[in-house]
C-alpha positions in Angstrom: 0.0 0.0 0.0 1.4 3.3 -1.0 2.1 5.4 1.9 2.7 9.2 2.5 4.5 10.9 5.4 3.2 14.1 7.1 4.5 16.5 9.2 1.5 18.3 11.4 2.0 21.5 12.8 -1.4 22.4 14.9 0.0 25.9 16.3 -1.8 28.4 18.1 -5.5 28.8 18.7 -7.9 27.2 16.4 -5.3 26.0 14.5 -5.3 22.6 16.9 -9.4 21.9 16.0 -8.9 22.5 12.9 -6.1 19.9 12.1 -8.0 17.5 13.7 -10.8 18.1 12.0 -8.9 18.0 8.7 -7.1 14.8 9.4 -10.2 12.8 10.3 -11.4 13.9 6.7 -8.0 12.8 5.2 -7.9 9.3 6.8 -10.9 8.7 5.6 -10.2 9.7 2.3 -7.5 7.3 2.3 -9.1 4.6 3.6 -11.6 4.7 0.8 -8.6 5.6 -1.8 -6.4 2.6 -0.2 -3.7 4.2 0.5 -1.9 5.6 4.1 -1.0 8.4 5.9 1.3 8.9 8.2 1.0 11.9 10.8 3.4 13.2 13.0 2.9 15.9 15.5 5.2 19.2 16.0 4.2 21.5 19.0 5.8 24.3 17.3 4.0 27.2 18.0 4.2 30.6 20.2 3.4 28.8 23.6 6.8 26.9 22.1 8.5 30.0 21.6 7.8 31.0 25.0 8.8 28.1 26.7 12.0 27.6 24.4 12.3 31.2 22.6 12.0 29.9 19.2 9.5 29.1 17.2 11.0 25.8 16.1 13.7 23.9 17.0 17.1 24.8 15.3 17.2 21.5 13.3 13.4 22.1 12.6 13.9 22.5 9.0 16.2 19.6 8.4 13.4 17.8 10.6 10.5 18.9 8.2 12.5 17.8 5.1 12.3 14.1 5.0 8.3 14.4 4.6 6.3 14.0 2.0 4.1 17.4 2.4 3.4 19.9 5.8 -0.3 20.3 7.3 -0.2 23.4 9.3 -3.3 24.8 11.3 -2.3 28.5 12.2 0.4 30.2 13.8 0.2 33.6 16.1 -0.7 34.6 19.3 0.2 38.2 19.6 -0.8 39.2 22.8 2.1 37.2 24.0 4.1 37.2 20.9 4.1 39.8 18.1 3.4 38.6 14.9 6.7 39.6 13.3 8.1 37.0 15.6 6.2 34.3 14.9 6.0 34.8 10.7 9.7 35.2 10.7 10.2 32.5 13.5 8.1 29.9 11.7 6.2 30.1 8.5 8.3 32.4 6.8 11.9 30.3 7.4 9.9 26.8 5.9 8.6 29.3 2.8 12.0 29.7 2.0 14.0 27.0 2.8 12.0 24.7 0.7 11.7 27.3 -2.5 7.9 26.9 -1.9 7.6 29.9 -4.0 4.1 29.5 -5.7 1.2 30.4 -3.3 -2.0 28.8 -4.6 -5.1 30.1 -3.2 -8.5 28.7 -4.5 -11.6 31.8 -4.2 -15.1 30.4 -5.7 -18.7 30.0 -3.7 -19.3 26.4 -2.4 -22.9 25.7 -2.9 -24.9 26.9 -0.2 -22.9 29.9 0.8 -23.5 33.3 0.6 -21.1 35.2 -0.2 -21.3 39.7 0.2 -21.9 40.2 -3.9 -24.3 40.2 -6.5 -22.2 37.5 -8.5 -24.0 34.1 -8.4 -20.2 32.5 -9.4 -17.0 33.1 -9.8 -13.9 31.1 -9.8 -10.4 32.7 -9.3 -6.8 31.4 -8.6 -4.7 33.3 -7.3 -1.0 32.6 -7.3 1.3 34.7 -4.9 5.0 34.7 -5.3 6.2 33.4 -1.5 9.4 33.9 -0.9 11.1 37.4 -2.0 9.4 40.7 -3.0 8.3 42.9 0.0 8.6 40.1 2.3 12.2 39.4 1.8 13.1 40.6 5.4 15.7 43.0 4.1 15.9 46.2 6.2 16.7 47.3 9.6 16.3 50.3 12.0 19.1 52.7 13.7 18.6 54.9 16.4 16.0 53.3 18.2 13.7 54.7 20.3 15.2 58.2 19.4 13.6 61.4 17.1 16.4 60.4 14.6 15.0 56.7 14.5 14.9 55.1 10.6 13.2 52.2 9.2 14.2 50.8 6.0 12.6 47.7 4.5 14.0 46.9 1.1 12.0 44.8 -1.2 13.9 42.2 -3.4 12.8 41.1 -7.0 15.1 39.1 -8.9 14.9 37.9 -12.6 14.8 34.1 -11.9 11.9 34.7 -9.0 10.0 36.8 -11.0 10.3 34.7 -14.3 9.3 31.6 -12.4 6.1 32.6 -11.1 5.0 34.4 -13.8 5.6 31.4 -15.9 3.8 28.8 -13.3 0.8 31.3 -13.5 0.8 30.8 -17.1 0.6 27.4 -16.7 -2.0 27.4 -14.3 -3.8 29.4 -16.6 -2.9 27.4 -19.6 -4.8 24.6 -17.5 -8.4 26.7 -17.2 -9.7 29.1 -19.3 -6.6 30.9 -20.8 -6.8 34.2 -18.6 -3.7 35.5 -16.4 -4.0 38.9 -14.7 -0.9 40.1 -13.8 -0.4 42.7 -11.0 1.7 45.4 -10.4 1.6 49.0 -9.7 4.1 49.8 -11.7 2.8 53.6 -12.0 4.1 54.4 -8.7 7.2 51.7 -8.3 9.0 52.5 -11.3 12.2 50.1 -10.4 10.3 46.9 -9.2 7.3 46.9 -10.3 8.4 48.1 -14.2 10.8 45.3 -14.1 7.9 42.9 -13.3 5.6 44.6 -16.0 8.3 43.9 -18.8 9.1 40.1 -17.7 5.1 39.3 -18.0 5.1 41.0 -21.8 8.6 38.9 -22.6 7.3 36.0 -21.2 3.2 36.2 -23.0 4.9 35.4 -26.5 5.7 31.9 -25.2 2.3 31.5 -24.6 0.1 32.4 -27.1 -3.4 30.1 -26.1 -3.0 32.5 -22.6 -5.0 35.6 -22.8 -2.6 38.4 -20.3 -3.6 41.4 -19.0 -1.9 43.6 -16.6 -3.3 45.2 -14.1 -2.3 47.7 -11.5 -3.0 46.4 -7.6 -5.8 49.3 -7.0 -7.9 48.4 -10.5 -7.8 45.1 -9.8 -8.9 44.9 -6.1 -12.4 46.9 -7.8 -12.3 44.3 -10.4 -12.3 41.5 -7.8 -15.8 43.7 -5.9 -17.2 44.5 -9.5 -16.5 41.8 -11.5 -15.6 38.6 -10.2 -16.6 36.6 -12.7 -14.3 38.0 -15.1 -11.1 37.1 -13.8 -9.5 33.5 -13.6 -6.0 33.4 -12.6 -4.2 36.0 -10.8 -0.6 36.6 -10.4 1.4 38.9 -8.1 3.7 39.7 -6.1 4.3 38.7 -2.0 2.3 41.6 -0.9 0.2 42.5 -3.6 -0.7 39.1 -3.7 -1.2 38.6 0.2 -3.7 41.8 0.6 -5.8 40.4 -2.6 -6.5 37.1 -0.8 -8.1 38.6 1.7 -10.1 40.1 -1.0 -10.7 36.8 -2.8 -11.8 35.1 0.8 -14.1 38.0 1.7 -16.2 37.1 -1.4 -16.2 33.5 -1.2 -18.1 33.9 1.9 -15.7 34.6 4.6 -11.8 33.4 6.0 -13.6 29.8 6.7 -13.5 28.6 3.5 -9.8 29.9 3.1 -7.5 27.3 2.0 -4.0 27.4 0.4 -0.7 25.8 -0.6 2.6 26.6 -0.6 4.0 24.8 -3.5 7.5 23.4 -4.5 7.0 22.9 -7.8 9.9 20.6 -9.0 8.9 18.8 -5.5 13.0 18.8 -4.7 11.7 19.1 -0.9 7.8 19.3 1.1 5.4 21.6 0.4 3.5 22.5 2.5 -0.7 23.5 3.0 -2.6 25.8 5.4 -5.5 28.0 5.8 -5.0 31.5 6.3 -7.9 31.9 8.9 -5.2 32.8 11.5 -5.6 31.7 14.9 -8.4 33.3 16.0 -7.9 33.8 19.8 -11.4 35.0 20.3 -12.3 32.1 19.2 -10.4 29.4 20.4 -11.5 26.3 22.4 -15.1 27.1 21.8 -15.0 24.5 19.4 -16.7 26.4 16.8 -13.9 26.9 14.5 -15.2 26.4 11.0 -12.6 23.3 9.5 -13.5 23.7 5.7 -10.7 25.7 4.8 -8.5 23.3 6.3 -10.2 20.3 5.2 -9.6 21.9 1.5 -6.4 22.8 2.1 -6.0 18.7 2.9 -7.4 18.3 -0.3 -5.0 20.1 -2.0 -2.5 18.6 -0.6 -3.8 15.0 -1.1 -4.0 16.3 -5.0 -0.1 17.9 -4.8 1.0 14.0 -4.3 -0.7 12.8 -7.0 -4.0 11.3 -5.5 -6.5 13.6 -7.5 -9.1 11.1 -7.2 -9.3 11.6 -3.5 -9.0 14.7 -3.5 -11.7 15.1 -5.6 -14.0 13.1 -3.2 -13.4 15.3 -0.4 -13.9 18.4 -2.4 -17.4 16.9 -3.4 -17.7 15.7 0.3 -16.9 19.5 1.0 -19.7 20.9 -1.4 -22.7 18.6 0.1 -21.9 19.4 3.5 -22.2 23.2 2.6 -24.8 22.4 -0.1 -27.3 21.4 3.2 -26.3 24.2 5.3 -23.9 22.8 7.5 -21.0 25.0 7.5 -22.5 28.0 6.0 -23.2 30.4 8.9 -20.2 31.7 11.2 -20.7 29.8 14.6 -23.8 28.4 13.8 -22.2 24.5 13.3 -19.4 22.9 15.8 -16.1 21.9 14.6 -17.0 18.5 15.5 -20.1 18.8 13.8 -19.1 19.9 9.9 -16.2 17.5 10.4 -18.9 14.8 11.0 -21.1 16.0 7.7 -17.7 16.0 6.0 -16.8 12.5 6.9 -20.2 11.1 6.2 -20.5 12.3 3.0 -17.4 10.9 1.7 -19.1 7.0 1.9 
């Protein structure tokens, strides 16, 4: 029986309901599918980091690399650890170190869900470059604390990491309906985002069945509101393409139906999958947590090593759950309850 190895990281908050919730879904996936996972269990997190001060261990990422993929629930906690810790302490290093520098997120309305707009459907990928750009954690501050105090925070675009997402987004695009929205705002950031502008018009030649238009950030955050519908994939940068998430998950109905991927494509070392709910303190151990996000983010994940056929069932599971309600309403199901619906329809 084939057999798949992965790493768990539950985290902070609701990000430990969640997993579970996720994984039950996953087994059972498998079980029908006839093949195994494996699970094991990291308590990295920020009550780690305060107990240890680090987020992981120093070997962490040497740890995480002999696994097949990463399941990760959420990570944060900042009324006892600011968030620039933990993103640079965690989530951030494991971006990097694996070169898991196409961000997938899926933004469409599972039946039954109502999302804030007009459109009746819509279905838009989004892929986020994940591992330079504004995030590239080059910078620094002098004279702290003092009148004369700086910040600088230096973005970093390179040919090769601009070249290769651009080119997986016109792949992904290739593999739906031929549309790739590219996304700068190149008006304002003449150095950067200029150089990003005149990759995507080198690199549309190469792919003439790929209809590519490109967009500055503001237009295109309207176009997501207005016109939904008329978008299908979306490409941009760390930033650009972090803020228009949100966007995308605000009309799909909410951050509970939130899932992504953090993909290594050439699969040289794990890739890992999470939704980007956050932790939610307010939330946490009420046990209302909705798990869908995660539970889709599984599925992606399950697809990524090749079982498409299960992930396809769970997806399906996903959409008859919300299809009768369940899941639908913020608070209105248990964790334990959708996971339940999830599992049963699967059989």
């Amino acid at each position: 029986m084939k057999s798949y190895s992965i790493a768990l990281i539950p985290g902070d908050g609701i990000g430990r309901d969640v997993i579970a919730a996720a994984w039950s879904v996953l087994e059972a996936a498998a079980k029908h599918a006839g093949f195994a996972l494996t699970a094991t269990e990291f308590p990295w997190s920020c009550k780690f980091y305060k107990e240890t001060g680090r987020m992981m261990p120093e070997d962490g990422i040497e740890t995480l690399r002999g696994f097949d993929a990463i399941l990760l629930g959420a990570i944060g906690w900042p009324a006892e650890v600011p968030d620039s810790v933990s993103l640079h302490g965690l989530l951030l290093p494991i971006r990097k170190a694996f070169v898991q520098y196409a961000n997938i997120r899926p933004h469409r309305l599972l039946p039954g869900v109502t999302g804030p707009l007009r459109a009746e459907s819509f279905d838009i990928l989004c892929i986020r470059e994940n591992t330079e750009g504004e995030y590239s954690g080059a910078g620094g501050r002098v004279h702290q604390g003092t009148q004369d105090e700086v910040a600088v925070e230096t973005s970093i675009f390179t040919r090769a990491g601009v070249e290769r997402i651009l080119r997986f987004g016109f792949e992904q695009a290739r593999a739906r309906r031929g549309k790739l929205a590219s996304v700068t705002k190149s008006n304002a950031q003449k150095y950067s985002m200029v150089f990003w502008d005149e990759i995507t018009r080198k690199l549309a030649p190469e792919h003439p069945d790929v209809t590519v238009t490109s967009y500055h950030v503001d237009a295109l955050a309207a176009r997501m509101i207005m016109a939904p519908d008329s978008l299908d994939v979306v490409v941009a940068s760390n930033l650009f393409g972090d803020i228009l998430t949100d966007i995308g998950a605000a009309i799909q109905g909410g951050l509970g139906y939130a899932a992504s991927a953090n993909i290594n494509p050439d699969r040289s070392a794990p890739s890992m999958f999470e939704p980007v709910h956050g932790s939610a303190p307010d939330i946490a151990h009420l046990g209302i947590a909705n798990p869908i996000a995660t539970i889709w983010s599984g599925a992606m994940m399950l697809e990524h090593l090749g079982e498409k056929d299960a992930a396809g069932r769970i997806m399906k599971a996903v959409e008859a759950t919300t299809g009768r309600g369940i899941g639908t309403i913020a608070g209105k199901d248990k964790t334990d309850a959708i996971t339940a619906a999830v599992v049963a329809a699967l059989s």
